[in-house]
DRENDOKOL-634541 format. One record per residue (C-alpha): residue in three letters; x, z, y. Coordinates in steps of 0.25 Angstrom, whole numbers, plus 2048, in hexadecimal, padded with zeros to 3 digits. Layout:
ALAXZY/...
This chain:
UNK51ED43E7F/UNK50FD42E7D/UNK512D3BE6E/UNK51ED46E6B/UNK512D51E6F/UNK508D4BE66/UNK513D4AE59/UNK517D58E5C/UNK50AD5EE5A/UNK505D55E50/UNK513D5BE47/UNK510D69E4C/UNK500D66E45/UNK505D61E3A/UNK50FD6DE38/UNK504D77E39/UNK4FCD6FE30/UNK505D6FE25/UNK509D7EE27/UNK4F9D80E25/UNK4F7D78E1A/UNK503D7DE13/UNK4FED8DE16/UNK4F0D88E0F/UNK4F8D84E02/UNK500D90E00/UNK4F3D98E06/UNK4F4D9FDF9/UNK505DA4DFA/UNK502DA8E08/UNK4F7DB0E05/UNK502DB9DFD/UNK509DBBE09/UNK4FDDC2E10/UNK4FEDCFE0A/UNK50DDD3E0C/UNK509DCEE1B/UNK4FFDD6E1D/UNK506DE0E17/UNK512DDFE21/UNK50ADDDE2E/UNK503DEBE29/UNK50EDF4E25/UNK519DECE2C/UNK515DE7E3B/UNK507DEFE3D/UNK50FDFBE3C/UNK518DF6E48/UNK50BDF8E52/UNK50FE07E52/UNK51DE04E57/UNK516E07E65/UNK516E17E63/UNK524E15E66/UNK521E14E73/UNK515E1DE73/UNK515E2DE72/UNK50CE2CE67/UNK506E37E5F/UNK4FCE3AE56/UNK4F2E42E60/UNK4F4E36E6B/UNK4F2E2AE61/UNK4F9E1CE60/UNK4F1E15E6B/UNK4EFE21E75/UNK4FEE25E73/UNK506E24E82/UNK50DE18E85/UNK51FE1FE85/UNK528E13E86/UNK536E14E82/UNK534E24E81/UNK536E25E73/UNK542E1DE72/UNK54AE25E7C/UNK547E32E75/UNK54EE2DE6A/UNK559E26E72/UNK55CE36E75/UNK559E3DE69/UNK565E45E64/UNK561E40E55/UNK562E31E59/UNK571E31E54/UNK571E37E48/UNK567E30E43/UNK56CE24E47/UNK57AE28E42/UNK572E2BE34/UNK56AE1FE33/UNK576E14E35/UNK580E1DE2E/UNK577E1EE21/UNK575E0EE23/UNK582E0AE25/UNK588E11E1A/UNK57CE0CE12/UNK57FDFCE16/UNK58DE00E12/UNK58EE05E07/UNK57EE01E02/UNK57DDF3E05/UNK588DEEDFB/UNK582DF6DF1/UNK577DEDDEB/UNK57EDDFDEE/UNK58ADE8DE5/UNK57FDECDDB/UNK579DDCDDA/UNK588DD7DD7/UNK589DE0DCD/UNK57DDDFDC5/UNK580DCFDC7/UNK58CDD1DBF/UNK587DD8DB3/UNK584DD0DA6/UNK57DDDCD9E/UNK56FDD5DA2/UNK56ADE3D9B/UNK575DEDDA4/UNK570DE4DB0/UNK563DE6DB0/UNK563DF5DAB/UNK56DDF7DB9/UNK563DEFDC1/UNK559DF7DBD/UNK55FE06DBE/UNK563E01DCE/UNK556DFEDD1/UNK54EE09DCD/UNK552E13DD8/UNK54CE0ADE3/UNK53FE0DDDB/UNK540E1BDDE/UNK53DE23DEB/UNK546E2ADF5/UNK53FE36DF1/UNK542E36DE3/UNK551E2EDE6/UNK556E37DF0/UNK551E44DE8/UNK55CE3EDDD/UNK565E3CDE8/UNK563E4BDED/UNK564E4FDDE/UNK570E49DDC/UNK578E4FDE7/UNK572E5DDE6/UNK57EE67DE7/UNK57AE6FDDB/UNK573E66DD2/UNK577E58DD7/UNK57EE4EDCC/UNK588E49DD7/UNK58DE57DDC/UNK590E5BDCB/UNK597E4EDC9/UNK5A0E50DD4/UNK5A3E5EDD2/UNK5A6E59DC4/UNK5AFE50DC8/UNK5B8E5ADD1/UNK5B3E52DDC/UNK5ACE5FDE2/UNK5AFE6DDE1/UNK5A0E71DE7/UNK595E6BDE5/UNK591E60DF3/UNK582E61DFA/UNK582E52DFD/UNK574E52E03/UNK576E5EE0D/UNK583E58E12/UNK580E4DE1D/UNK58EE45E1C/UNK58AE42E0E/UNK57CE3FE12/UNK57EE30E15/UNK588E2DE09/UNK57AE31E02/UNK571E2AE08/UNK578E1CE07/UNK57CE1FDF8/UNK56FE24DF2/UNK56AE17DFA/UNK572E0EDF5/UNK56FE14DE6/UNK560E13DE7/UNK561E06DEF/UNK56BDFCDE9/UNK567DF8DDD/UNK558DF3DE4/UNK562DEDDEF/UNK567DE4DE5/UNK55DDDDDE1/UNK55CDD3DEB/UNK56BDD0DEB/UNK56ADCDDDC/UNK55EDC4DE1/UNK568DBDDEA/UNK572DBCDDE/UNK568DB6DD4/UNK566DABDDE/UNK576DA8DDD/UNK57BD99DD7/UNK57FD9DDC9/UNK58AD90DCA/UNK591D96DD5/UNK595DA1DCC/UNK597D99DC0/UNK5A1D90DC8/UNK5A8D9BDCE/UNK5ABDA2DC0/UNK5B1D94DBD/UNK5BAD95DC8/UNK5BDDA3DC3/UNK5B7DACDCC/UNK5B5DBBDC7/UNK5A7DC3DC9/UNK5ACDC9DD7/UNK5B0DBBDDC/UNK5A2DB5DD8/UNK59BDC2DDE/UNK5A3DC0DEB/UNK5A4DB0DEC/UNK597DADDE6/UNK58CDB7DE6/UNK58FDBFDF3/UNK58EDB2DFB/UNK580DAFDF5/UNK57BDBBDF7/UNK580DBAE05/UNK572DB7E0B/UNK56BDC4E03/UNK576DCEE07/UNK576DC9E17/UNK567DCDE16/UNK568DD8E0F/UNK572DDCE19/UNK56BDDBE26/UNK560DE1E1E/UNK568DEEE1E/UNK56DDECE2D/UNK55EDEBE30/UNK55CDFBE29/UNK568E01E2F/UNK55FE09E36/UNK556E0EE2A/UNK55BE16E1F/UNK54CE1AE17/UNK545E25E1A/UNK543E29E0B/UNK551E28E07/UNK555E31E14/UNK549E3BE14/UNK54CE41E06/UNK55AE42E07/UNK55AE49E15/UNK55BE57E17/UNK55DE62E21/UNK56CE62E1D/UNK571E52E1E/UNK567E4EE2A/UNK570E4DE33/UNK575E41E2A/UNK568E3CE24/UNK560E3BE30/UNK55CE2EE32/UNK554E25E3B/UNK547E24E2F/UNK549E35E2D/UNK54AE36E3D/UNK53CE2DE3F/UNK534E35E35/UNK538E43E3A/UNK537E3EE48/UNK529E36E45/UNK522E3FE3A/UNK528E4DE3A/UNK527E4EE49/UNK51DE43E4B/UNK524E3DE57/UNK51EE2EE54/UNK521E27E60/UNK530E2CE60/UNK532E28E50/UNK52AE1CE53/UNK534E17E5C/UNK541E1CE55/UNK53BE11E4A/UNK539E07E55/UNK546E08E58/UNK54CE09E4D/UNK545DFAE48/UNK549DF4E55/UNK557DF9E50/UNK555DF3E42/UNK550DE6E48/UNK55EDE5E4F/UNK565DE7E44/UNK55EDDDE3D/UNK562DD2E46/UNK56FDD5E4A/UNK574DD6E3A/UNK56CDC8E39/UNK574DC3E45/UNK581DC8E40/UNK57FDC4E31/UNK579DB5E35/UNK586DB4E3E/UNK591DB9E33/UNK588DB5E25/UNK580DABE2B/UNK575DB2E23/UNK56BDBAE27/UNK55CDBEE27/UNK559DB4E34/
C-alpha cells in the first residue's frame, strides 16, 4: 500500500510538472488569452455581485451596502402582479413563433447560397444579407414603421394595388399583427448574419461524399438531405439549444422602437417590463429579481434542451 502511495504521488508530480513546463512554452499564446478574461470577469461575472439587491430593498438614498436585508419579498410581488401573464404570454409567443418560423431561415438561406455557381451572383447576395445586421434597431425598425405606415407605407400601396385591400391597414397600431412583425422583421435583419456559421459548417463537408453520390445519381435536394444536413447536424443541434436557451429574451432594442401605446398589450415584453419597472419607476430590487428569475429560467432551459437533444441526436453542448 505504502509503494502504491509513493507511485501515486510521484505520477501526480510528474503531471503537474509537465502541465507547468508546457504553460512556460506557450507562456506567449496564453498571455493572448488574458485580455478577453479579464474582460469577461469584469463585464460578465463582477456584475453578478449586485444580483443581492434582489433581495435587498434598495434604493439610491439608502445605498447598496446600507440597503435592508427583504428575502424572497420581491419575488412574491411579481408572482402577483397582474402584468406577470401578459408578459410572459408576449415574451414566449414572440419566441416561439420566432424558433418556428426564424430558425430555418438562415440554415435555408446557407443551402441556397451553397447551390449557386454564379461566384459573382453569390457573393453580391451574401453581401446584400449581411449588411442589415450592421445597422441598428433604431435606424431598422424606423424602416420597418415606414414601410407599414397607413398612408405612406410601401406595403399598405402594393396591397391596395393588388385588390387585396379596399382601405388602407395600420399594422403597427393593431396588436394581433404585432408579433407576426416582430418575428418577420427579425428574421429579415437576422438571417443572412445567421448563415454564416452554418455555411462554416458546410465548407467543412467531404467534397467525395457529394461526388460519389452524383455517380449514384442523386439530385441537389437528395445530396442536400442525405449529405449536408447530416454533417451540419452537430452546428444545427447547437444552434438550437442556443435558441431554447433565449426563449425568454426577445431584445430590448428590436422591442422598444416598435412599441406603442396602441400594440402594448402584445409588445410588452419581459426586457420592456424590466426597463420601465427598473428605470422609469426606479423600482431596482424588484426589476433586479425579475432578471434573476428570469436567468434561473434560461439556465433550465439550457439543460433540459441539452438533455433532450443528447438523448434523441446524441449531440449536444455537454
Amino acid at each position: 500500500m505504502a509503494d502504491m502511495t509513493v507511485d501515486t504521488a510521484v505520477t501526480a508530480r510528474r503531471h503537474q510538472t509537465s502541465r507547468a513546463s508546457k504553460f512556460k512554452s506557450q507562456i506567449a499564446l496564453q498571455s493572448m488569452i488574458l485580455p478577453g478574461l479579464l474582460v469577461f470577469l469584469v463585464f460578465e461575472y463582477g456584475p453578478m455581485f449586485g444580483l443581492q439587491i434582489a433581495f435587498r430593498d434598495y434604493t439610491l438614498v439608502s445605498g447598496f451596502f446600507d440597503a435592508p436585508w427583504v428575502g424572497f419579498r420581491h419575488f412574491q410581488r411579481l408572482l402577483v402582479d397582474p402584468n406577470l401573464w401578459t408578459i410572459v404570454r408576449n415574451t414566449l409567443g414572440i419566441n416561439v413563433l420566432g424558433l418556428i418560423l426564424g430558425f430555418p431561415a438562415p440554415l435555408l438561406f446557407a443551402l441556397f447560397l451553397t447551390e449557386l455557381r454564379n461566384q459573382k451572383f453569390k457573393k453580391f447576395t451574401q453581401t446584400v444579407s449581411y449588411l442589415p445586421h450592421f445597422v441598428s434597431w433604431v435606424v431598422f425598425g424606423g424602416l420597418v414603421i415606414n414601410l407599414l405606415s397607413p398612408s405612406t407605407g410601401a406595403i399598405n400601396r402594393v396591397l391596395m394595388n393588388l385588390g387585396l385591400i379596399d382601405d388602407a391597414i395600420f399594422f403597427m397600431g393593431r396588436p394581433d399583427y404585432f408579433w407576426f412583425i416582430a418575428v418577420l422583421s427579425g428574421i429579415l435583419k437576422g438571417f443572412g448574419w445567421g448563415a454564416i456559421l452554418y455555411l462554416a459548417a458546410m465548407a467543412g463537408v467531404d467534397p467525395q461524399l457529394y461526388e460519389a453520390a452524383i455517380v449514384d445519381g442523386a439530385g441537389r435536394f437528395k445530396r442536400m438531405w442525405h449529405i449536408t444536413l447530416p454533417c451540419i447536424m452537430g452546428t444545427t443541434v447547437i444552434l438550437l439549444i442556443f435558441a431554447i436557451s433565449g426563449m425568454l429574451s426577445n431584445g430590448f432594442e428590436q422591442i422598444w422602437v416598435l412599441q406603442n401605446s396602441l400594440n402594448v398589450s402584445r409588445s410588452e415584453v419581459i426586457d420592456t417590463y424590466v426597463y420601465k419597472v427598473g428605470l422609469q419607476q426606479m423600482r431596482f430590487s424588484f426589476a433586479t429579481a425579475v432578471g434573476f428569475l428570469r436567468s434561473i429560467l434560461a439556465v433550465m432551459l439550457v439543460v433540459g434542451a441539452n438533455t433532450l437533444s443528447t438523448r434523441i441526436t446524441e449531440k449536444g453542448l455537454f
